[in-house]
C-alpha positions as CSV (number, residue, x, y, z in Angstrom):
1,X,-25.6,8.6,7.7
2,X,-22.7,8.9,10.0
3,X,-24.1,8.6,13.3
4,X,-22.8,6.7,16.2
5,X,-22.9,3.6,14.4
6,X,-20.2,5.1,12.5
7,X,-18.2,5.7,15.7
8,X,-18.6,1.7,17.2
9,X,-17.3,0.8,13.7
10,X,-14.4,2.6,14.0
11,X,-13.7,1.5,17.6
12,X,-14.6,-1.9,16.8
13,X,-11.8,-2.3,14.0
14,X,-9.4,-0.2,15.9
15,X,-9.4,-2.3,19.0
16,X,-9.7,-6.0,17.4
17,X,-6.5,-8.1,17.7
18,X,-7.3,-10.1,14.8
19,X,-7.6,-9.1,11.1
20,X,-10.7,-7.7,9.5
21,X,-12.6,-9.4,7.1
22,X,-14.4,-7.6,4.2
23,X,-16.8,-10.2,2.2
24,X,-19.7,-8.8,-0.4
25,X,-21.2,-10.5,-3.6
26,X,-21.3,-9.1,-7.0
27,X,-20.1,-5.4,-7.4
28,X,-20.3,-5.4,-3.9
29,X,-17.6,-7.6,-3.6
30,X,-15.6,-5.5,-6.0
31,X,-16.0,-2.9,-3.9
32,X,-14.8,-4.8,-1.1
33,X,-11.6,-5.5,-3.0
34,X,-10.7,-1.7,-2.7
35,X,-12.0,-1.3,0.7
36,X,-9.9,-3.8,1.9
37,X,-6.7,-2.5,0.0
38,X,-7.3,0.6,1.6
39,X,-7.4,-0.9,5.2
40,X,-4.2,-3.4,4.4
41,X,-2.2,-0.1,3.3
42,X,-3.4,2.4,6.4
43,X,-2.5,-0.3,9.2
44,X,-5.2,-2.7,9.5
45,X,-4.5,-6.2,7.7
46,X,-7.9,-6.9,5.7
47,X,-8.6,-10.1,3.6
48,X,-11.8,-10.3,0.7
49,X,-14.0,-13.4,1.8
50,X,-16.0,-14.4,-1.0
51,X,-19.2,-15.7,0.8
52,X,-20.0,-18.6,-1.4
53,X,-16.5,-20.0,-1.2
54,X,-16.9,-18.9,2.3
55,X,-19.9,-21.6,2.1
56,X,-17.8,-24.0,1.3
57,X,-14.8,-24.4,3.5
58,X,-13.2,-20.6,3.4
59,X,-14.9,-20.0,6.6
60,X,-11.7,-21.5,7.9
61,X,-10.1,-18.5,7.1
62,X,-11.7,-16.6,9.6
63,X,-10.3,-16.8,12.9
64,X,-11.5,-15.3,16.8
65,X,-10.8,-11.7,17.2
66,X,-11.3,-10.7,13.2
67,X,-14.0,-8.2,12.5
68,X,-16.0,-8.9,9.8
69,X,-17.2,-6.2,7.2
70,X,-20.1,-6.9,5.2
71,X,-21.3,-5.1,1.7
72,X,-24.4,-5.5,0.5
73,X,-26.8,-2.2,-1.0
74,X,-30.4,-4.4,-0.4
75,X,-28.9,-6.2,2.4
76,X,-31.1,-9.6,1.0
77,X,-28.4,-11.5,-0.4
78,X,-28.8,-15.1,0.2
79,X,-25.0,-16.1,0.0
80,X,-24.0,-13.5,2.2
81,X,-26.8,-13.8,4.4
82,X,-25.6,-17.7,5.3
83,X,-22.0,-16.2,5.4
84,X,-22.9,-14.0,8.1
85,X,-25.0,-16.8,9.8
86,X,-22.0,-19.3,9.8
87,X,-19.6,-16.6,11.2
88,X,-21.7,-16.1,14.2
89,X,-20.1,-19.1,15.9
90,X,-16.3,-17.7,15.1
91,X,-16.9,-15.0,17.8
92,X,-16.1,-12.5,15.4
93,X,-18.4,-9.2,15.7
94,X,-19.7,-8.0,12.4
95,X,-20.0,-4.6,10.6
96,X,-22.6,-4.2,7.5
97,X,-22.6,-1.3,5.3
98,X,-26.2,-2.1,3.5
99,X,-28.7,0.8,2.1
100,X,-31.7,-1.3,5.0
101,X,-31.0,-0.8,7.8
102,X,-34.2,-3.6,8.0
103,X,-32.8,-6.4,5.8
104,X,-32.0,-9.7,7.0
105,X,-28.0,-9.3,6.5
106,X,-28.6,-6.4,8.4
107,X,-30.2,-8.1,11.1
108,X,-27.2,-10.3,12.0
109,X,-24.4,-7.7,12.2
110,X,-23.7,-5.9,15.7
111,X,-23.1,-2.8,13.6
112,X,-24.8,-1.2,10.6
113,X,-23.7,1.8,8.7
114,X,-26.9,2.5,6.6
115,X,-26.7,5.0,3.6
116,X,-30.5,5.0,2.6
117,X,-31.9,3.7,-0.2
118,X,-30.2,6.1,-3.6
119,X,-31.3,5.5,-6.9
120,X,-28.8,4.2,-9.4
121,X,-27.2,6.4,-11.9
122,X,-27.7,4.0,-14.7
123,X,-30.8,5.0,-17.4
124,X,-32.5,2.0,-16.2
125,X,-32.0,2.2,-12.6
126,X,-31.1,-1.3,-12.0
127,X,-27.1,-1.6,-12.5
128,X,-25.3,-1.0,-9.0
129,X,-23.8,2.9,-9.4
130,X,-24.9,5.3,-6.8
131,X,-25.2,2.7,-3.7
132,X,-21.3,1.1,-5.0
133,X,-19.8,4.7,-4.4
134,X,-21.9,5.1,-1.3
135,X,-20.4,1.2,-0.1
136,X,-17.1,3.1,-1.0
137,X,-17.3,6.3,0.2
138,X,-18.4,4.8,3.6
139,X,-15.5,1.9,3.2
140,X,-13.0,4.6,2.8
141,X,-13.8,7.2,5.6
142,X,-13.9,4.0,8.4
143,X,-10.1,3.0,6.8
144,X,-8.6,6.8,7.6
145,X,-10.8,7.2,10.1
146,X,-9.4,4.1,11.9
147,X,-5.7,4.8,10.8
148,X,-5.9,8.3,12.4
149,X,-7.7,6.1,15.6
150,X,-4.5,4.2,15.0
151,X,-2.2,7.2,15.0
152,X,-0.6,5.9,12.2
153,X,3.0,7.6,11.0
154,X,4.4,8.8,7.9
155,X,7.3,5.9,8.6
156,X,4.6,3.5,8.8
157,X,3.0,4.5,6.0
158,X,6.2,4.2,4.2
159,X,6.6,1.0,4.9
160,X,3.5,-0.5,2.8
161,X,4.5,1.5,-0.1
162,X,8.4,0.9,-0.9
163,X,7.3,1.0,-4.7
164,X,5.8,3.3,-7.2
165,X,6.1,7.2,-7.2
166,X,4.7,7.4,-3.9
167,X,7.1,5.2,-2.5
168,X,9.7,7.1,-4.2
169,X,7.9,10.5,-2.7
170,X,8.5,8.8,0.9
171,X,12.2,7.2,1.1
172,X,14.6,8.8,3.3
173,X,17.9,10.2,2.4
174,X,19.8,7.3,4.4
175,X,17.6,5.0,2.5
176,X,19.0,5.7,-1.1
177,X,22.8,6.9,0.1
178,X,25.8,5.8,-1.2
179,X,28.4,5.2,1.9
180,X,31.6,3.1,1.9
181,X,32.4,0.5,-0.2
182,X,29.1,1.6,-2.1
183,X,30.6,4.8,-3.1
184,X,33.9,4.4,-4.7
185,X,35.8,7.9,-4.8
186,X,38.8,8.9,-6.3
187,X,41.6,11.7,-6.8
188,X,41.3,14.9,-8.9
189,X,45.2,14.1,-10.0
190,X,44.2,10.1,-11.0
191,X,43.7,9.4,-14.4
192,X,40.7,7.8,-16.6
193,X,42.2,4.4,-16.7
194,X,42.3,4.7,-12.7
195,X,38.7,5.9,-13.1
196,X,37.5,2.8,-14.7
197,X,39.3,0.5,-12.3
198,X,37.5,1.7,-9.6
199,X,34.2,1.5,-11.0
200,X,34.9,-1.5,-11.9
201,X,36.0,-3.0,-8.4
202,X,32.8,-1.2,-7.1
203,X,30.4,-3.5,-9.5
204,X,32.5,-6.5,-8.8
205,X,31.7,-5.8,-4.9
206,X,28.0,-4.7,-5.0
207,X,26.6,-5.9,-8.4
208,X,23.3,-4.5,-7.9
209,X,24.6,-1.1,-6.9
210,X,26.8,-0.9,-9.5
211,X,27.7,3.1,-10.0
212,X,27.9,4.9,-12.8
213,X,30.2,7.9,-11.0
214,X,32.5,8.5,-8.9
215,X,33.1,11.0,-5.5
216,X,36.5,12.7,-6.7
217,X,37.7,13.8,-3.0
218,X,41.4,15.7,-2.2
219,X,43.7,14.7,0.3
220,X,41.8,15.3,3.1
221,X,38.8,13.5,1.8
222,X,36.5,16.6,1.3
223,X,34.8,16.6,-1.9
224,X,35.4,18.5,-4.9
225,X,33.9,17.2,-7.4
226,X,32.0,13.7,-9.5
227,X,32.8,12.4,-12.7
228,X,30.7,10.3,-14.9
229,X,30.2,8.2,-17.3
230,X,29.2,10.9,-19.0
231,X,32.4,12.7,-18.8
232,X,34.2,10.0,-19.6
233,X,32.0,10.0,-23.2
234,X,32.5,13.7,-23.4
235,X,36.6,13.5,-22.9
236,X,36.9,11.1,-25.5
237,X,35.3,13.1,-28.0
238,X,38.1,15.8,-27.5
239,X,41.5,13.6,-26.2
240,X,43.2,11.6,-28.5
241,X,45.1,9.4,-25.0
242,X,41.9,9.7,-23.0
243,X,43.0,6.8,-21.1
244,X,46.0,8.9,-19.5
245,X,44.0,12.0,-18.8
246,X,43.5,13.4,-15.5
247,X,40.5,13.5,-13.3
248,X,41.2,16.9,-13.2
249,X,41.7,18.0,-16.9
């Protein structure tokens, strides 16, 4: 139910100068997990509190000006409903998303995102399904929805994801360059041997950037070509004195 609860969420977590704390029991929790992933990535640092450690010092960990989001689908859950109780001194302002909008958890957050009471998917209608991909569902639309409050960038975005495909699918040209001493270049008219002296000075220089080719540039530096290792292999295949070779042959 996205009404203008929805909207104070948002606002609410866009606006706070702290961090925002996502705390659930159970698959709840689990949920929470992602949800908070999902914030950390899009521009809002989130932390999982687990509400019985929470019970027992973690509470610590909470600090004025966080935002707490709460998960729980019958919104009755003991653990978290002391959790909540105990954050009320921190002077943090709290956010459930619970399926009662009635239930005592509910009761102590400023805002509650309700999505009804759904019956579970399993056959015996008891093992959390339908109201974990509601939690999640709702825990994803308030992340985007806060990083486009946010207005966050594509470079921003970049910057939480340096690995994996997608951080290969968002690096810059400048960013994976070879320039100067990290691109050793050579002659058409120098031979192999010079070839494998300058690739070799290169990996003494920059070990980790260690090249496996070579910018062959003329006299007036343009470039005309690269040879590779893979040439290399090739010419000594076919050249008895591969060593003496040109760049150029």
């Amino acid at each position: 139910r996205l009404d203008d609860a929805f909207a104070d969420a948002v606002l609410l977590i866009a606006g706070a100068g702290g961090r925002l704390v996502v705390t659930g029991l159970g698959k709840a929790g689990l949920v929470g997990q992602k949800i908070a992933a999902t914030f950390s990535s899009t521009g809002t640092p989130a932390f999982v509190l687990h509400p019985v450690e929470a019970l027992h010092g973690d509470l610590g960990m909470v600090q004025p000006g966080d935002v707490v989001l709460a998960l729980s689908n019958s919104g009755q859950t003991e653990e978290l409903r002391r959790t909540l109780a105990a954050l009320k001194q921190v002077d943090c302002p709290s956010i459930i998303i619970t399926g009662r909008g009635e239930s005592s958890c509910a009761r102590l957050c400023d805002v509650v995102l309700e999505f009804g009471r759904v019956p579970e998917a399993c056959p015996l209608g008891l093992a959390p399904s339908s109201s974990t991909t509601a939690m999640l569902v709702l825990g994803d639309a308030l992340a985007l929805t806060v990083m486009f409050q946010k207005d966050v960038r594509r470079e921003q975005y970049a910057r939480f994801h340096p690995a994996g495909e997608l951080g290969r699918s968002l690096l810059r040209v400048h960013e994976i360059m070879r320039s100067g001493d990290n691109c050793p270049m050579i002659g058409p008219d120098h031979t192999i041997r010079d070839y494998i002296s300058v690739i070799r000075r290169a990996a003494e220089k920059s070990p980790a950037r260690a090249s496996g080719a070579v910018a062959v540039v003329d006299e007036r530096g343009k470039l005309v070509g690269f040879f590779t290792d893979g040439d290399l292999r090739r010419l000594i295949d076919v050249e008895e004195r591969p060593a003496r070779a040109s760049i150029e042959q």
